[in-house]
C-alpha positions in Angstrom: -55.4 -82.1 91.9 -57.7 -81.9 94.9 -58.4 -83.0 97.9 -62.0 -84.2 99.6 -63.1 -81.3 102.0 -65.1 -84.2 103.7 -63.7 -87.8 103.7 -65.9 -90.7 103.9 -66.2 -92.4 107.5 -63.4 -94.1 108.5 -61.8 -93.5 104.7 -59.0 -90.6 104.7 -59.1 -88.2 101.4 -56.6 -88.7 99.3 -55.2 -86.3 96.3 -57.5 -87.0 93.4 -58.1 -85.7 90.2 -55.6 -88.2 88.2 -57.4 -89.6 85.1 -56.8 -93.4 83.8 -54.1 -92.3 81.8 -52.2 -90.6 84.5 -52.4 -93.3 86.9 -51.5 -96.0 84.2 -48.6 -93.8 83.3 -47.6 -93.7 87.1 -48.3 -97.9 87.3 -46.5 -98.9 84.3 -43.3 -96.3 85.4 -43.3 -97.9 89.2 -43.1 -101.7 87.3 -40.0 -101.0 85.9 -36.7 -102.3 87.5 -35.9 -100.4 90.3 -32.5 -100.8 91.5 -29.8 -99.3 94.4 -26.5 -97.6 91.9 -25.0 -95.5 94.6 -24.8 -94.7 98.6 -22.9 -90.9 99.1 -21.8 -89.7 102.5 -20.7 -86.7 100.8 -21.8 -83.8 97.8 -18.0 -85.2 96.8 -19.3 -89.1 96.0 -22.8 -87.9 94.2 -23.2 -90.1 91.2 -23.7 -88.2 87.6 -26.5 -86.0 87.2 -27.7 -88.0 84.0 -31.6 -88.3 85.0 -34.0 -86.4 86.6 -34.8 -87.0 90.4 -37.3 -87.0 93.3 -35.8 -86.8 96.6 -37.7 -88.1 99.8 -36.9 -85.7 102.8 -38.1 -86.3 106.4 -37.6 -86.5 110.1 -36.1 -89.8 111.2 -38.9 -92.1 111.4 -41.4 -90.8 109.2 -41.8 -93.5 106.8 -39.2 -92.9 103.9 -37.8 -96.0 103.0 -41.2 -97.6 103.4 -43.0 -95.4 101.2 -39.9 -96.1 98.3 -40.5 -99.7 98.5 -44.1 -98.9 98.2 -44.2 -97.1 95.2 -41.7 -99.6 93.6 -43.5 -102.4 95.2 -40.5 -103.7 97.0 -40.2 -105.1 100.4 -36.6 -104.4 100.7 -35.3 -101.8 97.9 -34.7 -98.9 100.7 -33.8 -100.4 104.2 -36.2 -99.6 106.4 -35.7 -99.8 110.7 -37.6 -99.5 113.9 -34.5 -97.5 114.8 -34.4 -93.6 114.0 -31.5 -92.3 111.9 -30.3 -95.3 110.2 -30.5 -93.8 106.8 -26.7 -92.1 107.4 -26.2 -90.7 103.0 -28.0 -90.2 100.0 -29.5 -93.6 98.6 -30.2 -93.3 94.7 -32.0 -96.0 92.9 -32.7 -96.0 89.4 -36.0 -96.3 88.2 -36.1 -97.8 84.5 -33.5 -95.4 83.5 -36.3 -93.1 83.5 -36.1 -92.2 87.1 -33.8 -91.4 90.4 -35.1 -92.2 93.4 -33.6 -90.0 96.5 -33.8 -91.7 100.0 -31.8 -89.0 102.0 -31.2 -89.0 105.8 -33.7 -88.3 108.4 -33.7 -84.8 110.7 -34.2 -84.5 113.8 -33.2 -87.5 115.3 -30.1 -89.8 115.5 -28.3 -91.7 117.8 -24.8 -90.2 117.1 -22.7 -86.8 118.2 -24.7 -83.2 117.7 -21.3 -82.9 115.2 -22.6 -85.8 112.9 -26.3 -85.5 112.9 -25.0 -81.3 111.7 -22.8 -82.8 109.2 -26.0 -85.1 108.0 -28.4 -82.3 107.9 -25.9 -79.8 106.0 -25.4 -82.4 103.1 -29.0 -82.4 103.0 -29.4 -78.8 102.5 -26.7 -78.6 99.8 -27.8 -81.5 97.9 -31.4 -79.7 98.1 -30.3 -76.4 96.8 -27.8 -77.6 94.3 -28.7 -80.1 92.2 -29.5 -79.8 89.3 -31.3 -82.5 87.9 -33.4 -82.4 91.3 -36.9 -82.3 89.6 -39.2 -82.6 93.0 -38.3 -82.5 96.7 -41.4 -85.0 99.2 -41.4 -83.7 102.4 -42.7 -86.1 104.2 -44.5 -85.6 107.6 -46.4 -88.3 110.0 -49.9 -87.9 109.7 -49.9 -88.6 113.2 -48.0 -85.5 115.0 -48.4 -82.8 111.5 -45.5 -80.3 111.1 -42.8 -79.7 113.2 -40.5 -76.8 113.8 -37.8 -78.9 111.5 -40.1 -79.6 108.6 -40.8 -76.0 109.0 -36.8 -75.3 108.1 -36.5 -77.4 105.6 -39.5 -75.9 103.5 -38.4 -72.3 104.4 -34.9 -73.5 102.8 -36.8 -74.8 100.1 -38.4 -71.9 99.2 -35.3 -69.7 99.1 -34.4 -71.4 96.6 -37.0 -72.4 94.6 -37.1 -76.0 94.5 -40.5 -77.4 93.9 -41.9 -79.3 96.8 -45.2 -81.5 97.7 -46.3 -82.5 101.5 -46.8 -86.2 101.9 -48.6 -87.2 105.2 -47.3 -90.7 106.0 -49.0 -93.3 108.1 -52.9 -92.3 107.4 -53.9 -95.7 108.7 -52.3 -94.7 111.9 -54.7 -92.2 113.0 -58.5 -91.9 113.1 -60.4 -90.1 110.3 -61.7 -87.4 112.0 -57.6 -86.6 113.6 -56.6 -87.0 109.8 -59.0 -84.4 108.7 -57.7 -81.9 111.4 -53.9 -82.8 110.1 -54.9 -82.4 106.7 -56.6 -79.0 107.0 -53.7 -77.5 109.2 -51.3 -78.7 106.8 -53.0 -77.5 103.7 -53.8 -74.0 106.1 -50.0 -74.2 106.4 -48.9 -74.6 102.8 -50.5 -71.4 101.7 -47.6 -69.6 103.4 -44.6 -71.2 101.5 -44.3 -70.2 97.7 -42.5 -73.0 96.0 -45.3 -75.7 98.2 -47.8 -77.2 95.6 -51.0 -76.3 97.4 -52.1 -80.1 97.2 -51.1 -82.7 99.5 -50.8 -86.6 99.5 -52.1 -88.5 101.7 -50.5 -92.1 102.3 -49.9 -95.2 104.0 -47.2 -97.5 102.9 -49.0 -100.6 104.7 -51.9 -100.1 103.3 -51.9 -99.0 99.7 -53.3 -95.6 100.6 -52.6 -92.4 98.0 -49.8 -94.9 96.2 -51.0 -94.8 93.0 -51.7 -91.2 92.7 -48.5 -90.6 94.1 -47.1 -93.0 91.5 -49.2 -90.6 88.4 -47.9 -87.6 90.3 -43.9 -88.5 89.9 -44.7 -90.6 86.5 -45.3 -86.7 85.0 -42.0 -85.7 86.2 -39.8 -88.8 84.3 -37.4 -89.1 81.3 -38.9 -90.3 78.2 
């Protein structure tokens, strides 16, 4: 998989290098029933580790529960808000029995105590390094602003322990080409320093369709037969 060193005007690159096949396999996985089986505000009320899953980390904001009912082509699968930090535990769809879907909470934001928002953002980090059917973490990161110091933690942590992890820049259709092009190259500058990163990144935007389908192929290699 690569990405366009020089994206058409007024067209963001997107990760390419998916065949026919691939992105058939991703289609045909992403029209299967998708449906919500369990909410945990705890590692204590996980549901079984019976299929493999793709977790969708992020600050508060970013895009995650639109970019779940994108891929499943779902307006209202994950619950999405104009209000930071209402994702408070770990949403799990099931994807065809073929596939977990992971909406987890947002850092970095939240309109609740500094003991709360820790509470949230430890649960994260556990779930992240111990799960063990946990096939793919998304980070996801607004195409607008790039990294931040907390998406920064949260793929150092990932590192440590080895969890395989892909950048997703949300909201392309937010920003001009040329300011996506400058994202893109600091965040693909950026990835080169953390060991478990795949070097490629997808670019997306739930509104629009953008990257959806590749993303689609990408997770579609990851499911249960």
């Amino acid at each position: 998989m690569t990405t366009s060193d020089k994206p058409s005007p007024g067209k963001p690159s997107i990760v390419s290098g998916f065949d026919e096949a691939a992105l058939e396999a991703g289609r045909l996985l992403f029209a299967k029933e998708c449906d919500f089986v369990w909410g945990a505000d705890a590692l204590s009320q996980l549901p079984e580790a019976d299929l493999p899953e793709v977790a969708f980390a992020g600050r508060s904001n970013v895009g995650k529960s639109s970019l779940v009912n994108a891929l499943t082509g779902r307006k209202t699968l994950a619950r999405t808000s104009n209000t930071p930090g209402r994702t408070q535990q770990l949403n799990f769809f099931n994807l065809g029995n073929r596939l977990k879907l992971v909406d987890m909470p947002g850092y970095g934001y939240a309109k609740e105590s500094k003991e709360k928002v820790e509470a949230w953002n430890d649960m994260v980090r556990r779930f992240l390094r111990g799960r063990v059917t946990l096939r793919r973490a998304l980070v996801l990161v607004d195409a607008r602003h790039g990294l931040k110091p907390n998406d920064d933690e949260i793929m150092e942590m990932l590192d440590r322990t080895a969890v395989p992890y892909v950048l997703v820049l949300t909201k392309a259709d937010k920003v001009k080409a040329a300011e996506l092009d400058a994202v893109r190259r600091a965040t693909e500058a950026a990835l080169k320093k953390h060991p478990a990163a795949f070097p490629d990144l997808h670019i997306t935007s739930s509104e629009k369709g953008l990257g959806i389908a590749e993303l689609r192929a990408s997770l579609a290699a990851l499911a249960a037969e």
